[in-house]
C-alpha positions in Angstrom: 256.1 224.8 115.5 258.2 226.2 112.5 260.3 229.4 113.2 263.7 231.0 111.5 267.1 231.5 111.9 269.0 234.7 110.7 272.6 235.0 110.0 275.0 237.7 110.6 278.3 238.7 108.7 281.2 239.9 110.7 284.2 242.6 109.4 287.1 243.3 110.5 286.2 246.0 113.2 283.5 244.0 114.2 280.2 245.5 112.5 277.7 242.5 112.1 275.1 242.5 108.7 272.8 239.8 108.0 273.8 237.6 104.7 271.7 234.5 103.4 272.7 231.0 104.7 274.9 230.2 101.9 276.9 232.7 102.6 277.3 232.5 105.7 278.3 228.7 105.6 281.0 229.6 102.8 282.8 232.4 105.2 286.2 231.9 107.0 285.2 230.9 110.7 286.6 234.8 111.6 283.7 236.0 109.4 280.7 233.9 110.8 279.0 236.6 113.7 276.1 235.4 115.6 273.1 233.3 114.7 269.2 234.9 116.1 266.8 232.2 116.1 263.0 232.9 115.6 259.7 231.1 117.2 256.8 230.7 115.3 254.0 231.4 117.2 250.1 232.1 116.7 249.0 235.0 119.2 245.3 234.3 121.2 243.1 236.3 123.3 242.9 235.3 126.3 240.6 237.7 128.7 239.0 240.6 127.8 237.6 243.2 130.6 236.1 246.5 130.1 235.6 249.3 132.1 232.5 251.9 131.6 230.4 253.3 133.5 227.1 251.2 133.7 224.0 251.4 131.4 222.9 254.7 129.5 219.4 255.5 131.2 218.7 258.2 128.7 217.0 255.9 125.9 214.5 254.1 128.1 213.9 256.7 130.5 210.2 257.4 129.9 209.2 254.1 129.3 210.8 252.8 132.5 208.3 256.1 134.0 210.6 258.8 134.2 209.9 262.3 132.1 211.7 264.7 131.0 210.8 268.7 130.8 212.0 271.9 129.7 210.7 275.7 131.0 209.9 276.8 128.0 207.8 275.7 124.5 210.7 273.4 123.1 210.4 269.6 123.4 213.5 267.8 125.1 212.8 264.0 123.6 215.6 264.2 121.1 218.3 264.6 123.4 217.1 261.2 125.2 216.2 258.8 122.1 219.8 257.0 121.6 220.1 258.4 118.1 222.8 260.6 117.3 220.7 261.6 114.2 218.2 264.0 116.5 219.1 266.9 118.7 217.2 269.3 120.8 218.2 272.7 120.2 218.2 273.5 123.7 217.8 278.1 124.2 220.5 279.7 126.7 219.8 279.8 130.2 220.4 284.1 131.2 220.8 284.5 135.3 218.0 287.6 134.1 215.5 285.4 133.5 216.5 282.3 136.2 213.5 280.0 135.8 213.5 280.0 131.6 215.8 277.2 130.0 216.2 274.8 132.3 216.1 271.1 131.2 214.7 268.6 134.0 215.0 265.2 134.0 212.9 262.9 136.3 214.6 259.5 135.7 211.5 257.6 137.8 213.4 255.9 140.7 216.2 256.7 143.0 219.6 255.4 141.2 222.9 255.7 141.3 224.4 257.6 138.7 228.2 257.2 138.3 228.5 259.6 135.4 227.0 262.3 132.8 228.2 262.7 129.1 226.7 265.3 126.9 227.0 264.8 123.0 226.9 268.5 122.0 229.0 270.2 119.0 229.6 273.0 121.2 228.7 274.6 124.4 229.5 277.5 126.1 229.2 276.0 129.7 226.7 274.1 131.8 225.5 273.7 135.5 224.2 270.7 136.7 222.0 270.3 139.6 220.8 267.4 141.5 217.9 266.2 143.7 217.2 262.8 145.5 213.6 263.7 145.6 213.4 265.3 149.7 211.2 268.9 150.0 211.6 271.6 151.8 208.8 273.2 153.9 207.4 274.8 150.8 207.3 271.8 149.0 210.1 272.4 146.7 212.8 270.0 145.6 216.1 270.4 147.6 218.7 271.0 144.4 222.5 271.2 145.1 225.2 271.9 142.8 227.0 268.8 141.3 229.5 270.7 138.7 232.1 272.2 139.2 233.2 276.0 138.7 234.9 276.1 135.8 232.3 274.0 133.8 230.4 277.3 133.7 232.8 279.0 130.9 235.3 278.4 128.3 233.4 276.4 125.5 233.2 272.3 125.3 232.8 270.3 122.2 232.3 267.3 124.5 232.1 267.2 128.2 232.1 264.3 130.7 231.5 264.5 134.4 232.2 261.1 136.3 231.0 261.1 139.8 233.1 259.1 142.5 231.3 257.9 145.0 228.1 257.9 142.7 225.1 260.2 143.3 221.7 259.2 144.6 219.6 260.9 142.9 216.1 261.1 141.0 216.1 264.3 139.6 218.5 266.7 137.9 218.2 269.7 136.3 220.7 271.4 133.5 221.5 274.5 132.6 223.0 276.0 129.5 224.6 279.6 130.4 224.4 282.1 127.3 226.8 284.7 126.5 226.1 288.2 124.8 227.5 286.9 121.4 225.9 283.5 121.0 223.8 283.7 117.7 220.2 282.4 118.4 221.1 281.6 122.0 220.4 278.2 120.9 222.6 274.9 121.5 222.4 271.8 119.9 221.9 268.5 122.2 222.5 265.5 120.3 222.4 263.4 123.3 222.3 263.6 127.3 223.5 260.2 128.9 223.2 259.0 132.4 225.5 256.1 133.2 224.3 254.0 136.2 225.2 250.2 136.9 223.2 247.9 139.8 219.8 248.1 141.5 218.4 251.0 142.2 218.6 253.4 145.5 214.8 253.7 145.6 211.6 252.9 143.8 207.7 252.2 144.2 206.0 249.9 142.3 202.5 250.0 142.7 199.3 247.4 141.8 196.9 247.1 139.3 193.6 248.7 141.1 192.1 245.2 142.4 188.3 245.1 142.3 187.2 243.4 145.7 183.9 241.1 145.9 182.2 243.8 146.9 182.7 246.1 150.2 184.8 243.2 152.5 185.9 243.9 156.4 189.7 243.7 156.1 192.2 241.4 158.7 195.7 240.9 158.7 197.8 241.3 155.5 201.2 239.2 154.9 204.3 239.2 152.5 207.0 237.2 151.6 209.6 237.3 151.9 209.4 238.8 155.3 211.5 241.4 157.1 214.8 240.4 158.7 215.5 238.0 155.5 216.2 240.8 153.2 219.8 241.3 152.5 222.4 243.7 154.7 221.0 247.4 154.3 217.5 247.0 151.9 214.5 247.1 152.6 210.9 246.7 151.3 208.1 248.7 152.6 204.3 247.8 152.1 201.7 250.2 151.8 197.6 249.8 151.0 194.8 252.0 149.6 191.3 251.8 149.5 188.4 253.7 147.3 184.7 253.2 145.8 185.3 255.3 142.9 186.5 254.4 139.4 186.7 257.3 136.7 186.4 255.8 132.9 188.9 257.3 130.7 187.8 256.5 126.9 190.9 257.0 124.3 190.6 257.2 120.4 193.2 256.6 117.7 193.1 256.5 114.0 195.1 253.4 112.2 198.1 254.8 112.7 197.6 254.9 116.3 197.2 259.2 116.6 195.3 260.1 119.1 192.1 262.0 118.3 188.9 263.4 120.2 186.1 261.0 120.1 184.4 263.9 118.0 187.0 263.4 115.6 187.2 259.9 115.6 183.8 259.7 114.9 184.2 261.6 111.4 186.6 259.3 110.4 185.6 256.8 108.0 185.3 253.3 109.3 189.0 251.9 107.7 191.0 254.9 109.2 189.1 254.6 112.7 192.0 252.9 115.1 191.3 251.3 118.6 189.1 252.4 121.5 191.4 252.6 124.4 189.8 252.3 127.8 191.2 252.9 131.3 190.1 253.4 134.8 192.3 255.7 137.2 191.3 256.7 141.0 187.7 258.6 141.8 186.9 260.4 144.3 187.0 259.5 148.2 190.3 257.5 147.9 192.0 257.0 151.0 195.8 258.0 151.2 198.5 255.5 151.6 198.6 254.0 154.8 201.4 254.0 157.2 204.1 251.1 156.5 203.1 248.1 157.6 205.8 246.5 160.0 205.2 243.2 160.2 203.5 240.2 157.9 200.4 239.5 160.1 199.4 243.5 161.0 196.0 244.5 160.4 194.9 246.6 157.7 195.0 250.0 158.6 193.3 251.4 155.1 189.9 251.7 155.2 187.6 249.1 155.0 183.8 248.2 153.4 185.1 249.7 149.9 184.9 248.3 146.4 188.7 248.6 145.6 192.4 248.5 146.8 195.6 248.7 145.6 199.0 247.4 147.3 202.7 249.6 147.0 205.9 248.2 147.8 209.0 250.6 148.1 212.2 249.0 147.7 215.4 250.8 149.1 219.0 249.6 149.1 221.7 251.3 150.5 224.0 248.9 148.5 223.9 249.4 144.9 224.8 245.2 144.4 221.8 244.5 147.0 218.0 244.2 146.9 215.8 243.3 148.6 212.5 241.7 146.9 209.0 241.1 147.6 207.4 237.4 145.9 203.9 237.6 147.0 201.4 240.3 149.2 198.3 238.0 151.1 195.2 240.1 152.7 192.7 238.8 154.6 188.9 239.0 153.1 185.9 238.6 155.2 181.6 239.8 154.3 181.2 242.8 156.9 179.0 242.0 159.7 177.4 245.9 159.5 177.4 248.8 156.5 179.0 251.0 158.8 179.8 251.4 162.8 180.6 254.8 164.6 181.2 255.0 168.2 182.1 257.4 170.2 183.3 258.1 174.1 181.7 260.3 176.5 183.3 262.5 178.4 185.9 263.6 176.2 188.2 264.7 179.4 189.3 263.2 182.5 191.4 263.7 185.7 195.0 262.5 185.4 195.3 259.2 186.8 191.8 259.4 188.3 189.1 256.7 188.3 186.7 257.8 186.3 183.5 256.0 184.6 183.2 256.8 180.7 180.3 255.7 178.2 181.0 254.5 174.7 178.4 254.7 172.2 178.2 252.6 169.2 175.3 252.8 166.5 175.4 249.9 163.8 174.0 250.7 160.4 172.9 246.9 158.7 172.2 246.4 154.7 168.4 245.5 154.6 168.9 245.4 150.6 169.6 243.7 148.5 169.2 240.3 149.9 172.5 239.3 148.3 174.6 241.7 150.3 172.3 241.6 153.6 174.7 242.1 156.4 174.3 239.4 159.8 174.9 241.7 162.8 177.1 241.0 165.1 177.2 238.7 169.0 181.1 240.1 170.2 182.1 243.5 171.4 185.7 244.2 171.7 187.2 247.2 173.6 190.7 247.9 173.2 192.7 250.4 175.1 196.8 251.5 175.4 198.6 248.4 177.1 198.9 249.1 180.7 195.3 250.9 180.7 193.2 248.6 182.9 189.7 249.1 181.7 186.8 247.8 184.5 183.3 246.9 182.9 180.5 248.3 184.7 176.9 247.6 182.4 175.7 247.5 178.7 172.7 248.8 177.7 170.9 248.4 174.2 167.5 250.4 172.9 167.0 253.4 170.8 168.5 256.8 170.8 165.1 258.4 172.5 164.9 255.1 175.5 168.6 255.1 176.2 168.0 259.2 176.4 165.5 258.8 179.3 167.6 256.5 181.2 164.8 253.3 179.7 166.8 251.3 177.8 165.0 248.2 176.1 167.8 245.6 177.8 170.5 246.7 180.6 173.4 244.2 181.4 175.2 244.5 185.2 177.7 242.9 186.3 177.2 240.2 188.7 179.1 238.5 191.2 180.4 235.6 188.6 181.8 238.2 186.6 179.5 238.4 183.6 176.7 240.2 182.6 172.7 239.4 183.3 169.8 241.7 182.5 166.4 241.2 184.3 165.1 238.6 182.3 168.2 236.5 183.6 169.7 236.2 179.8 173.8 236.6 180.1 176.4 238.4 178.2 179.8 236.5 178.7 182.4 238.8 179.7 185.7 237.1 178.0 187.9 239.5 179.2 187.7 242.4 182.1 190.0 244.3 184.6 192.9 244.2 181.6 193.7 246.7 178.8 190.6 245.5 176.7 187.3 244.2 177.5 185.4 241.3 175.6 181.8 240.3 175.8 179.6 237.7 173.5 175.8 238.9 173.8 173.0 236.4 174.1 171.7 237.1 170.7 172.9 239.2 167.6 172.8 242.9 167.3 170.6 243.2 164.3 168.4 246.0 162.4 165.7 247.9 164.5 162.5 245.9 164.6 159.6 247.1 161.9 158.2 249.2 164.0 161.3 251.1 165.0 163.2 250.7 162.1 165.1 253.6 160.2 165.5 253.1 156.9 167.9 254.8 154.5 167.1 254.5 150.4 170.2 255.3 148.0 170.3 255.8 144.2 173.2 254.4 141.9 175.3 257.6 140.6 176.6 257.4 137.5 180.0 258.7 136.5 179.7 262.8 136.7 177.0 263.3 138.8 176.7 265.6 141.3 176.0 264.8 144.8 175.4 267.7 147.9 177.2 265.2 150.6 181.0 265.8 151.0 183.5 262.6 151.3 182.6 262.7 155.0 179.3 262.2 154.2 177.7 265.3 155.7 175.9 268.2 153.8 178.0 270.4 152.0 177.9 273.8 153.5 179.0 277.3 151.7 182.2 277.3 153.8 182.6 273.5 152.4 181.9 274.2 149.1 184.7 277.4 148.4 186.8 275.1 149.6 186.5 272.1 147.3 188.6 272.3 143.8 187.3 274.1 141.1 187.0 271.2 139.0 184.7 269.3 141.8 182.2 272.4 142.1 178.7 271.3 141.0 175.8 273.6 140.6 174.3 275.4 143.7 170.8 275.2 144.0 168.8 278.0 145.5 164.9 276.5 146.5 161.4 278.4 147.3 159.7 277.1 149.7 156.1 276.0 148.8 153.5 274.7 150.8 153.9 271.1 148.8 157.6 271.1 149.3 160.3 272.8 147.7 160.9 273.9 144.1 164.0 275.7 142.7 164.7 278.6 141.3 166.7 280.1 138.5 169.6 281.9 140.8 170.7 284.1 143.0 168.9 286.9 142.0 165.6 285.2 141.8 166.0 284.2 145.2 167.2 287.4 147.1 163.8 288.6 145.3 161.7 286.1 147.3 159.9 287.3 150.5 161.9 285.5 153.8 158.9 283.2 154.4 159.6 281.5 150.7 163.7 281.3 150.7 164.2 278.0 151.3 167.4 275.8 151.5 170.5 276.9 149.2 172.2 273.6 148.5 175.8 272.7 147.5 177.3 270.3 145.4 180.1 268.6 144.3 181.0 266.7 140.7 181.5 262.7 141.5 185.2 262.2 140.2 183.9 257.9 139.3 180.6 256.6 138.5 178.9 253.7 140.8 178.5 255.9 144.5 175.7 255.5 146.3 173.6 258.8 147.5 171.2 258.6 149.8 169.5 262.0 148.4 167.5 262.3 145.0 168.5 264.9 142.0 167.5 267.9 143.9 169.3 266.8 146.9 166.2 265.7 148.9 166.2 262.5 151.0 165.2 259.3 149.2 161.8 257.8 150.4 160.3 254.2 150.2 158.0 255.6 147.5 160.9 258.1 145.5 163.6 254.9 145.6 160.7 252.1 144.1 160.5 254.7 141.0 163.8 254.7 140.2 164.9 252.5 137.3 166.3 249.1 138.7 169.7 249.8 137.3 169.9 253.0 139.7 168.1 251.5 143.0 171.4 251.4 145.5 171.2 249.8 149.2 168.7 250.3 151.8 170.1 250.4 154.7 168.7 250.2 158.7 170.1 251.3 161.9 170.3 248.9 164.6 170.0 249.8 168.3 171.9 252.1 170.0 174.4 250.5 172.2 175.8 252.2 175.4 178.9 250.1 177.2 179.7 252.1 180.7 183.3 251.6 182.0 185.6 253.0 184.6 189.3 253.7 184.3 191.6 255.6 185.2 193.5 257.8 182.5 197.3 258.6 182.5 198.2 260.1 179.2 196.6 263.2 176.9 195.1 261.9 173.6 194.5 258.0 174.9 192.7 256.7 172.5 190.1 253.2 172.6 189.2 250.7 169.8 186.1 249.3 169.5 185.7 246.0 167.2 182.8 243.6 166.8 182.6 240.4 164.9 179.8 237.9 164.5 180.9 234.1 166.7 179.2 232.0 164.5 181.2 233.0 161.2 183.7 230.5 161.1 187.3 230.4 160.8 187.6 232.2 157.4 185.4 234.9 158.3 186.1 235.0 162.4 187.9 238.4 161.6 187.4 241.6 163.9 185.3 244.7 161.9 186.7 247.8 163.5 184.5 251.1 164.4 185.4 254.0 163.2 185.0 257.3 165.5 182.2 259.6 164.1 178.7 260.8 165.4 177.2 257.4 166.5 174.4 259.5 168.9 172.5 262.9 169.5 173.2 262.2 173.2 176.7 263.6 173.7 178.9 265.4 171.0 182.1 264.0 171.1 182.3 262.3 167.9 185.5 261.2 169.0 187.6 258.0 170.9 190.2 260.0 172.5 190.3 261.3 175.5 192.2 264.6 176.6 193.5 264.9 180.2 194.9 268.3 181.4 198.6 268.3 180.2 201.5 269.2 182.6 205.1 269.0 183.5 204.8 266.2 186.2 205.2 262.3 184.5 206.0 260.2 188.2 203.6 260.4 191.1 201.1 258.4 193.7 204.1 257.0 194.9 203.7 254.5 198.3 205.2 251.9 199.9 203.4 249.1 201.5 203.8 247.1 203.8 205.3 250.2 205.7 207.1 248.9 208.0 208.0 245.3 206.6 209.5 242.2 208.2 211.6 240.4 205.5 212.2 237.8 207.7 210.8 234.7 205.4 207.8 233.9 207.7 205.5 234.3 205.1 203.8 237.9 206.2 204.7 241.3 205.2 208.2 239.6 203.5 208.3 242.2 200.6 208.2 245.7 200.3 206.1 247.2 196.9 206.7 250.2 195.9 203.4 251.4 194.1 203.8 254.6 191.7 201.9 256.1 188.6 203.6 257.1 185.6 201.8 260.1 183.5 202.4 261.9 180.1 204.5 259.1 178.8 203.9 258.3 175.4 206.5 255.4 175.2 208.4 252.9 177.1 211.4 254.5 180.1 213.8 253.2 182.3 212.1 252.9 186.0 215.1 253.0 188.4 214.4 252.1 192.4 217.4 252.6 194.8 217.6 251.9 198.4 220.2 253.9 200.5 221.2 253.8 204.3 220.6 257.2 206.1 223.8 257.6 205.4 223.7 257.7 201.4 225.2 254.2 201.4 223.7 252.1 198.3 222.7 249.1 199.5 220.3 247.7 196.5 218.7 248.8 193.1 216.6 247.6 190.4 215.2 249.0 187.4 212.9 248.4 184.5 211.6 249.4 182.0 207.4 250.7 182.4 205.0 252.9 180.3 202.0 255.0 181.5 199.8 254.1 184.5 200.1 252.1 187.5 203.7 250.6 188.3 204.9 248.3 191.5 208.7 246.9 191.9 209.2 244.8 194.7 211.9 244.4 197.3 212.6 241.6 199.3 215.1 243.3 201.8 218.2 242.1 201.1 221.2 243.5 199.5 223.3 243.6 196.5 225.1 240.6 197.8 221.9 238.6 198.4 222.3 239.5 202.4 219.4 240.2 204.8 219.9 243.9 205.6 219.6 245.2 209.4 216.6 246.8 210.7 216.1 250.6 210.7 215.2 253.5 208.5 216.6 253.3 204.9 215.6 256.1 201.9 213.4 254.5 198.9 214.1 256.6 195.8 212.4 255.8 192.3 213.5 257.5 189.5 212.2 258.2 186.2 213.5 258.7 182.3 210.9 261.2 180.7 210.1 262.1 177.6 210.5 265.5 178.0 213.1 267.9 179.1 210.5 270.2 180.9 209.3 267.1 182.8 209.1 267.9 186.5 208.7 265.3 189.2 211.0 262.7 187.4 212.4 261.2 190.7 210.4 260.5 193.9 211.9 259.2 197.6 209.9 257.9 200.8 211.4 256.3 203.9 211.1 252.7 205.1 211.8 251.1 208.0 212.9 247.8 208.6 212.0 245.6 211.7 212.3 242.1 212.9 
């Protein structure tokens, strides 16, 4: 490595000069000053770190399906494009007119943001407000103030605010202030930027909309990877949707990809005519999102026998280096064993924690047609109720709506004495499961359609996209009521009809029809615009039922299902109810399906008979302060004396009003108020029983005589009453 040497002079007093190194060798000794030697050296960079403050949203923001808005007619894009070339004259915001010039930005997702810039020649002030997306009881966006005072006045060429710790926001809104002498009150924005770095705080992504094989019964659904694996303080929430309806959205662009009106496009000659864009987004009847699901394996609590689905997974992290992450959703797919199944439970009210003996009525509804789609029936009737709800099967009775009316049903199932189910012929139901918080039983033969004779048949026509059907999403008849209530954009025409003596006919209006005499004003029907083509209606165009003869003129394209009701079925029960709004879930399934399609087909509550008018699976009971009660002990007095009779003491007690799991606490004191034992556990609604074997805390035989029993109880209510309960027992040997 090369370097140099310099060479110094010295006077008299001293002073040192550089001189070249011939000189210097040629001096006296006294004359020679110092020598300063030089290394060559050839720099390098070694590390380089920089420190900003994350990625600039701004540019991608709409793509990556945010938006961007401004109150007022001007168009915010170029302060959000990346080039400093555009700007978006932003008007002053005046605190006389408050809602007019404010810019907000939806940036899509919850993220952090670490810092704002804006790129502006000049600005009189700003405020900036922020939202993480939460409402208040209006609906409104909960804003709070981010900047600070004094960025309201005094004028910036340039302003920066840096945010430590970061924001977590989704939403924020700006706000120029104007002042009397601003010309215009306009402001140039060259460019708003939004500095974030990590994953996100929150986002949805949502599915395609997946087209099912046709209306399928739904089981478990499953995700992976599954909760608890996630890293520290994320999370990933699944969420499902169901629907029928698909509405067709047809776009048109020219060649230069400008959107135009499909009149417009059609007047365009064939070179400048672009692409034909189409899209399907949700119909009508769509169900909302479901409740998160909490674990892989949970049944599917959307709505099932529908055409479509879609799947959302929310992400959250509270750690901005963390996410969690979802590689595959799974949900189980099996053909329906009915069209539809309503049930319902009557009566509706009961005694508090009083045996009582219920009915639940279920009415299947089978495809007949088309063969391709004919649905099986069903052999296995499952009733669930709350855990700790023991449910006691008395009979099950089959037959139509008029037979099970007069007490004749076609086939009654008692109990016998081996614990199943016989009806007179001798044919058995297997009971599966009794006395327990559901009850199973596998009938003899398959619950199918009503035989020929009997049979009920329903016709329904294909709907195209638009039409108008007089059925709301329930399914029932739209009434006047119904109708003022629907969006304006869903109100079809209202039919007014004379009666005739060959039927009905309508008439032009209103008018027409207040002119008719009351014999001749028939029906005024209602209905509603289809948001989605390919619904099925059971009523023809003037909102009449279908018939066997009406349905077989309809073009083939338009013939829907026909569908037959299968018997009535009545399944009588006793049990005893401890808690307002318990509610029972029926499920059938067919035995001989196999493994893939062995899945449960719930019922859905809903007008299942004429006999009782429930419509409902919930029963009410009469709601009051107490929540512990029926409390005895037995055997009263005991012997705990390990001979084998009347060794224990159980302490029976009933537990009301609970809508979750509380502590159960029994205590046994001397007359005295001496502890001498306690146990407690933890018990929901109904029937309880802790046992004691008379000994002590330390394990010993206590001595005979009188000792207090007290239970007590954690309720879920402050104005409980009757939380703690005592009774005396005596101990003898």
């Amino acid at each position: 490595m090369g370097g140099d040497i310099l060479y110094y002079i010295r006077d008299d007093v001293g002073f040192e000069e550089p001189v070249e190194q011939a000189i210097y060798e040629s001096l006296p000794q006294e004359q020679q000053g110092r020598k300063e030697y030089y290394i060559r050296e050839r720099p390098r960079l070694a590390e380089v770190e920089v420190w900003g403050w994350g990625d600039n949203l701004s540019p991608k923001l709409i793509d990556g399906g945010g938006s961007v808005s401004f109150t007022g007619p001007e168009v915010p894009a170029g302060g959000f494009d990346g080039d400093w070339n555009t700007t978006f004259r932003m008007p002053a915001w005046f605190s006389t007119n408050p809602t007019a010039g404010i810019l907000t930005v939806d940036i899509g997702a919850r993220v952090w943001l670490d810092a704002m810039r804006l790129a502006v020649p000049f600005i009189p002030g700003y405020i900036t407000e922020v939202a993480d997306g939460s409402r208040d009881p209006n609906g409104r966006l909960r804003w709070r103030q981010v900047s600070l005072p004094d960025r309201m006045e005094g004028g910036f060429t340039r302003a920066a605010d840096l945010f430590d710790p970061p924001l977590d926001i989704r939403f924020l809104n700006l706000r120029l202030p104007g002042i009397a002498r601003t010309s215009g009150f306009f402001y140039d924005l060259t460019e708003v930027l939004l500095y974030t770095e990590g994953f996100v705080s929150q986002a949805s992504l949502v599915s395609d909309i997946i087209r099912l094989p046709g209306p399928r019964n739904f089981g478990a659904i499953r995700w992976d990877p599954p909760p608890g694996t996630h890293p520290p303080g994320t999370m990933a929430e699944v969420r499902t949707r169901t629907g029928d309806l698909l509405v067709q959205q047809i776009r048109h662009f020219d060649v230069n990809g400008n959107e135009k009106t499909k009149e417009e496009w059609d007047k365009l000659i064939s070179s400048w005519k672009g692409p034909i864009d189409t899209t399907f987004a949700l119909g009508s009847g769509w169900s909302p999102w479901s409740q998160q699901y909490l674990q892989p394996g949970d049944r599917v609590r959307s709505p099932g026998l529908r055409n479509y689905m879609q799947l959302q997974v929310r992400f959250t992290s509270q750690d901005r280096l963390q996410a969690a992450s979802i590689r595959s959703i799974e949900v189980e797919l099996a053909p329906p064993v009915a069209r539809a199944l309503t049930a319902e439970v009557w009566p509706t009210q009961a005694a508090v924690g009083q045996l009582d003996t219920f009915d639940l009525y279920l009415r299947p509804v089978f495809i007949d047609e088309p063969a391709t789609a004919r649905t099986p029936g069903f052999d296995e009737i499952l009733l669930q109720a709350p855990p700790g709800l023991a449910l006691h099967l008395l009979s099950l009775s089959t037959g139509t709506e008029e037979e099970l009316g007069r007490g004749s049903p076609s086939q009654t199932f008692t109990l016998a004495a081996d614990g199943h189910l016989t009806d007179a012929s001798g044919a058995i139901a297997q009971v599966r499961r009794n006395h327990a918080d559901s009850i199973w039983v596998l009938l003899p033969q398959l619950h199918q359609t009503l035989p020929a004779e009997q049979a009920v048949q329903t016709y329904h026509r294909i709907t195209p996209q638009g039409a108008e059907v007089m059925v709301g999403e329930d399914g029932d008849p739209i009434t006047e009521a119904a109708y003022g209530l629907l969006n304006e954009s869903e109100r079809g025409a209202i039919l007014f009809l004379r009666q005739t003596a060959d039927g009905v006919e309508a008439v032009s209006g209103r008018a027409e029809y207040d002119d008719l005499p009351p014999a001749e004003q028939g029906p005024i029907r209602y209905f509603r615009k289809l948001r989605g083509g390919g619904a099925q209606s059971p009523f023809d165009a003037l909102g009449d039922s279908l018939t066997s003869t009406s349905y077989r003129a309809l073009p083939r394209a338009e013939r829907g299902a026909i569908l037959g009701q299968g018997p009535l079925l009545q399944l009588r029960f006793a049990a005893a109810i401890f808690r307002n709004g318990t509610t029972f879930k029926p499920f059938v399934r067919r035995a001989a399906a196999g493994t893939d399609g062995n899945l449960w087909q719930q019922v859905e509550p809903g007008d299942a008979t004429a006999l009782t008018d429930s419509r409902q699976l919930t029963l009410s009971v009469p709601v009051g302060g107490q929540v512990l009660g029926d409390l005895s002990l037995a055997p009263n007095p005991f012997t705990p004396n390990s001979d084998g009779v009347n060794d224990e003491l159980i302490v029976a007690f009933s537990i009301f009003q609970v809508t979750q799991a509380r502590q159960a606490r029994l205590r046994l004191y001397s007359l005295d108020g001496r502890l001498i034992w306690e146990n407690s556990t933890q018990v929901a609604g109904g029937p309880q029983q802790i046992r004691w074997n008379g000994r002590d805390a330390a394990d010993r035989t206590v001595p005979p005589g009188l000792y207090i029993c007290r239970i007590d109880f954690g309720a879920d209510s402050e104005r409980a009453t009757d939380t703690a309960l005592a009774r005396i027992v005596a101990v003898v040997y």
